[in-house]
C-alpha positions as CSV (number, residue, x, y, z in Angstrom):
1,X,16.8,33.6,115.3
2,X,13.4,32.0,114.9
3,X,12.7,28.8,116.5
4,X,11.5,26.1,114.4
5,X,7.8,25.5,115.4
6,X,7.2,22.9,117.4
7,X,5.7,19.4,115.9
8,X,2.3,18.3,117.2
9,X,1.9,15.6,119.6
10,X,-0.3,13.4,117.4
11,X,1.1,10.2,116.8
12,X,1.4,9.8,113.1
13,X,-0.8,7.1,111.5
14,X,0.2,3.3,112.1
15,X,1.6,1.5,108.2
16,X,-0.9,-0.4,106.7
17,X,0.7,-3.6,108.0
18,X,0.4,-2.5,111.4
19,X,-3.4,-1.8,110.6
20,X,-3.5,-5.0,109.3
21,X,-2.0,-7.4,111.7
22,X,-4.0,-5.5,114.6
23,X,-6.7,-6.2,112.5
24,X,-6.7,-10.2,112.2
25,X,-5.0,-10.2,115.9
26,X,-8.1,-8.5,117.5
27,X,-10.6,-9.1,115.0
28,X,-10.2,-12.9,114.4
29,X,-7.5,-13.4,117.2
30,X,-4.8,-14.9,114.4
31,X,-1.2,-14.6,115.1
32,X,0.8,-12.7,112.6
33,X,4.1,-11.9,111.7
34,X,5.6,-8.4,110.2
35,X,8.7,-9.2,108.3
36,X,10.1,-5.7,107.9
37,X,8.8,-2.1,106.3
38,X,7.0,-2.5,103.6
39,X,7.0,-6.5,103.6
40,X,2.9,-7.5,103.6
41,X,1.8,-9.0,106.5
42,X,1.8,-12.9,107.5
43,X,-0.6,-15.4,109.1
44,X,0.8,-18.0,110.7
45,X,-0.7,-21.3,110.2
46,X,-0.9,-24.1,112.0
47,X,-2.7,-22.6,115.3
48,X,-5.6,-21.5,114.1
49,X,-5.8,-23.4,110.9
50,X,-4.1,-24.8,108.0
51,X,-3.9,-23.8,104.0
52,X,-4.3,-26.0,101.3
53,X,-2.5,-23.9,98.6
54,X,-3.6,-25.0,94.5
55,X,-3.6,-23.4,91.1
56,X,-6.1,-20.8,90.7
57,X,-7.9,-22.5,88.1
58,X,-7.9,-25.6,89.8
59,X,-9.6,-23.9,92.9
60,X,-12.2,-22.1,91.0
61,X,-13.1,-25.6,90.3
62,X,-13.0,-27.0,93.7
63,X,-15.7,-24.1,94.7
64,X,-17.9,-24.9,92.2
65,X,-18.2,-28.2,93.4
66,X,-18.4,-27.5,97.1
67,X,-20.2,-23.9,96.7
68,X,-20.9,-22.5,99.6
69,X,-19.7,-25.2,101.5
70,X,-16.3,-23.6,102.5
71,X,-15.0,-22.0,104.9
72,X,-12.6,-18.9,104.4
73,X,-10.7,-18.9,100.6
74,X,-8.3,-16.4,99.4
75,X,-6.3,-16.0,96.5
76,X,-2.8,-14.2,95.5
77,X,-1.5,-14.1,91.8
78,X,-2.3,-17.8,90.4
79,X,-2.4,-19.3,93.9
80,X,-5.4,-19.7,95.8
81,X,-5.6,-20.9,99.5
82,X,-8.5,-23.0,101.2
83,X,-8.0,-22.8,105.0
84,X,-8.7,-25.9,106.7
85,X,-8.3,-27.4,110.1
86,X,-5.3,-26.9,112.0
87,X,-3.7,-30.0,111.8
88,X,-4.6,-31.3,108.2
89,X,-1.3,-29.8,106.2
90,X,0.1,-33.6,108.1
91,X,-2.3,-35.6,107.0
92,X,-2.2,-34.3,103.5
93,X,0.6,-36.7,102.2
94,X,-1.2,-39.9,103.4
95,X,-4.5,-38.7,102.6
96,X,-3.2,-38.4,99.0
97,X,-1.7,-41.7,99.0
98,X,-5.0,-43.3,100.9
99,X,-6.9,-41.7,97.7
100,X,-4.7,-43.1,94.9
101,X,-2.9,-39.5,94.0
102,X,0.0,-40.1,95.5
103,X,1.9,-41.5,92.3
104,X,0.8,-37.8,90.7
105,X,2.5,-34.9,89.9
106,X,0.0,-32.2,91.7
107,X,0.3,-29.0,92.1
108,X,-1.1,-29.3,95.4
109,X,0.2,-28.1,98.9
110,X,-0.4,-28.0,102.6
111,X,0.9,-25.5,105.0
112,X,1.1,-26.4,108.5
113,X,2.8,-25.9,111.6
114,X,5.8,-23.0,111.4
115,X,4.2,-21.7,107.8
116,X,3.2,-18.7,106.8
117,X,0.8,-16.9,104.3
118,X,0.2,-13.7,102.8
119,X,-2.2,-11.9,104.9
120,X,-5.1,-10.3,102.1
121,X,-6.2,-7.0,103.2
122,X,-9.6,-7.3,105.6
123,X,-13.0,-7.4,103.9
124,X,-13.7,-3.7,103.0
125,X,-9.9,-2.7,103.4
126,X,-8.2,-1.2,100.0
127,X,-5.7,-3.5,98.1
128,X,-3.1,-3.2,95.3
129,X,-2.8,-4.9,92.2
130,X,-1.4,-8.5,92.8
131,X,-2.3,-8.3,96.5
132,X,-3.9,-11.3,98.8
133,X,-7.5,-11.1,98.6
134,X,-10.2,-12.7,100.4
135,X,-12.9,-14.5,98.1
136,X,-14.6,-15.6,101.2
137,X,-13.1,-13.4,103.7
138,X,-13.6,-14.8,107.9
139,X,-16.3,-13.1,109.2
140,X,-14.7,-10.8,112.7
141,X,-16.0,-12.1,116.1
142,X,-17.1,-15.6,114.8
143,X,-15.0,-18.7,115.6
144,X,-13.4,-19.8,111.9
145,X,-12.5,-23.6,113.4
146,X,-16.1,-24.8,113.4
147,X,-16.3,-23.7,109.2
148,X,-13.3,-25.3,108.1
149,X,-12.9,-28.2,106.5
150,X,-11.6,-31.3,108.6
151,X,-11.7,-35.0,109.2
152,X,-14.8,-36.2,110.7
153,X,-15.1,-35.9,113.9
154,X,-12.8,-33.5,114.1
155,X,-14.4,-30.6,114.1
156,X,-16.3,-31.4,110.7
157,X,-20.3,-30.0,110.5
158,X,-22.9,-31.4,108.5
159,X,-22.2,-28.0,106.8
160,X,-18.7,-28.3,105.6
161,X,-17.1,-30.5,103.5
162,X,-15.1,-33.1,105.1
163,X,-11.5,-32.9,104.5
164,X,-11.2,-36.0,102.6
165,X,-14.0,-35.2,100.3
166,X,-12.3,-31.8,99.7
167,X,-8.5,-32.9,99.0
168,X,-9.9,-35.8,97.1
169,X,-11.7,-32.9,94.8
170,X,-8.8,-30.7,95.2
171,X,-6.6,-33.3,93.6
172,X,-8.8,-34.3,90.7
173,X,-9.1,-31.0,90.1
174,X,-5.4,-29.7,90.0
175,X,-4.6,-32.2,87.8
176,X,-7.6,-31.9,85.7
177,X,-6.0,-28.3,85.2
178,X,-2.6,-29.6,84.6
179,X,-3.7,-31.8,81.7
180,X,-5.7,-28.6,79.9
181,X,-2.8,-26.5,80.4
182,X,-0.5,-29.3,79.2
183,X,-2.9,-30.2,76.2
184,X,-3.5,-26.2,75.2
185,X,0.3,-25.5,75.1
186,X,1.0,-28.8,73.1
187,X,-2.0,-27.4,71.0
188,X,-0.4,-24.1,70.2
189,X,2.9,-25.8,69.6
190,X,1.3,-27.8,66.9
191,X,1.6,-25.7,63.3
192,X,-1.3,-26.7,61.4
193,X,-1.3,-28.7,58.3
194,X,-3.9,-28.7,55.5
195,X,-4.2,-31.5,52.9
């Protein structure tokens, strides 16, 4: 009888997610969250900052205005996230009320405290189709806090925008988008007519 050979003693290489989360835990000292094999990774927000989630178009927007003025953006599908301050996801529904959008239907939300996003792969890490990407990934071993929008004195530079400035632009521009999108499907609906 011949003994089955014996497997080496390497450990075999970690899942992606596990790459992953080690990556923002050491890198960026973020807390995570695996969900399960072959579930992506989540941040946690809240602790280390906040998420102001809008419509993709609608946030391509928002960085044009405020180009290079943000701190760390990424996008999933038709979704993109601007972090911000931990702490602002509460203030959002007052702030939008303070600025007069609080009668509107926005696509525009905050997560806060016990949320969760999609962690995008790191800067320089391979990613599927549809994945979380970073459009202006955190940079490892710097502090993100002092980059991200809040109120002032809060934490708000000279360098960022301050958080009113930015949901007040965020919310002009989400429903900006809402009235093309509404205005090109009523468009299409339309048949023609010639005279």
């Amino acid at each position: 009888m011949v003994p089955f050979p014996r497997m080496p003693s390497t450990p075999m290489p970690s899942p992606p997610e596990d790459g992953i989360a080690r990556w923002y835990e050491h890198e960026l000292g973020w807390a995570t969250a695996v969900s399960g094999a072959g579930l992506p990774v989540q941040l946690l927000t809240g602790l280390r900052f906040d998420v102001l989630e809008l419509p993709a178009d609608a946030g391509f927007a928002v960085l044009r205005r405020h180009a290079g003025l943000m701190g760390p953006v990424a996008l999933m599908g038709q979704r993109m996230r601007l972090l911000v301050a931990a702490g602002s996801a509460e203030e959002l529904p007052g702030l939008l009320d303070w600025l007069e959008w609080g009668g509107v239907a926005l696509d525009l939300r905050a997560l806060g405290a016990g949320g969760r996003m999609t962690a995008p792969s790191p800067p320089g890490w391979a990613h599927s189709q549809g994945a979380a990407i970073w459009l202006r990934p955190p940079e490892p071993r710097h502090e993100v806090e002092p980059t991200l929008p809040a109120f002032a004195g809060l934490g708000c530079r000279g360098e960022t925008p301050g958080l009113v400035r930015l949901v007040g632009t965020a919310a002009t521009e989400c429903h900006r988008a809402r009235l093309l999108r509404a205005n090109s499907a009523y468009a299409n609906a339309q048949p023609l007519a010639f005279s």
